[in-house]
N, C-alpha and C positions, 0 to 999 in steps of 0.2 A: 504494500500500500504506500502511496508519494505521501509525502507532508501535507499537500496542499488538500487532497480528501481526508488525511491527518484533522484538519484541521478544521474543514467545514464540518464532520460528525462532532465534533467537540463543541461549535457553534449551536447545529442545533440541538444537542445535549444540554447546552445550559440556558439556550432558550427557553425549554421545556423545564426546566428544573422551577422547585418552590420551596425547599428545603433551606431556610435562611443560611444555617450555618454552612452550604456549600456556596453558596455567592458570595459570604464573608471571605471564607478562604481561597477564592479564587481573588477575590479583592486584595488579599493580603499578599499574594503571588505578582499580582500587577502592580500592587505600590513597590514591592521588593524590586522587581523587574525595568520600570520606569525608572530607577535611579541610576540603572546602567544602560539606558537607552536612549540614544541620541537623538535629541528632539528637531536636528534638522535636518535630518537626511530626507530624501525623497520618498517617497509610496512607490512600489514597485505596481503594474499592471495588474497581477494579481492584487494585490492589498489592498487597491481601490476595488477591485470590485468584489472581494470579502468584505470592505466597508456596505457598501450598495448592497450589498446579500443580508448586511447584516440589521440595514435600515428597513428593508423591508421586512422581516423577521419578526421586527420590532412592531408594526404595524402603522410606521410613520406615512403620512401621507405626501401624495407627488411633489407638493407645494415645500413642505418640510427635508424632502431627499434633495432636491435645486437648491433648496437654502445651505447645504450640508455639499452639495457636491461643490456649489461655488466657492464656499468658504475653502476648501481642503485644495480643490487645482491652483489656488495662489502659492502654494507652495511646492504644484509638479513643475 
């Protein structure tokens, strides 16, 4: 199995979760993580559109993804 289907079962894995204390610890995993992740590199093709997989998921609507994709191509 590539990383990349790695990685969308794990999305919607924790879409579907309700379980507080596994969103804490997934929190806790992303604060740890973010301190060694450089916040200006570029989104790889893939990344953006796990971003867009993962708006949708969310059940954001078209108006709110445009808002969200313009903000994020300022920095491809």
């Amino acid at each position: 199995m590539n990383l990349q289907t790695e990685k969308l079962e794990l999305i919607e894995w924790l879409v579907k979760q309700s379980d507080s204390d596994v969103i804490e610890s997934i929190k806790k995993i992303k604060g740890e993580h973010i301190n060694s992740y450089n916040v200006e590199r570029v989104l790889t093709h893939e990344e953006r559109c796990l971003l867009y997989k993962i708006q949708f998921l969310e059940g954001r609507s078209p108006k709110e993804q445009d808002e969200c994709r313009e903000f994020y191509e300022q920095y491809l």
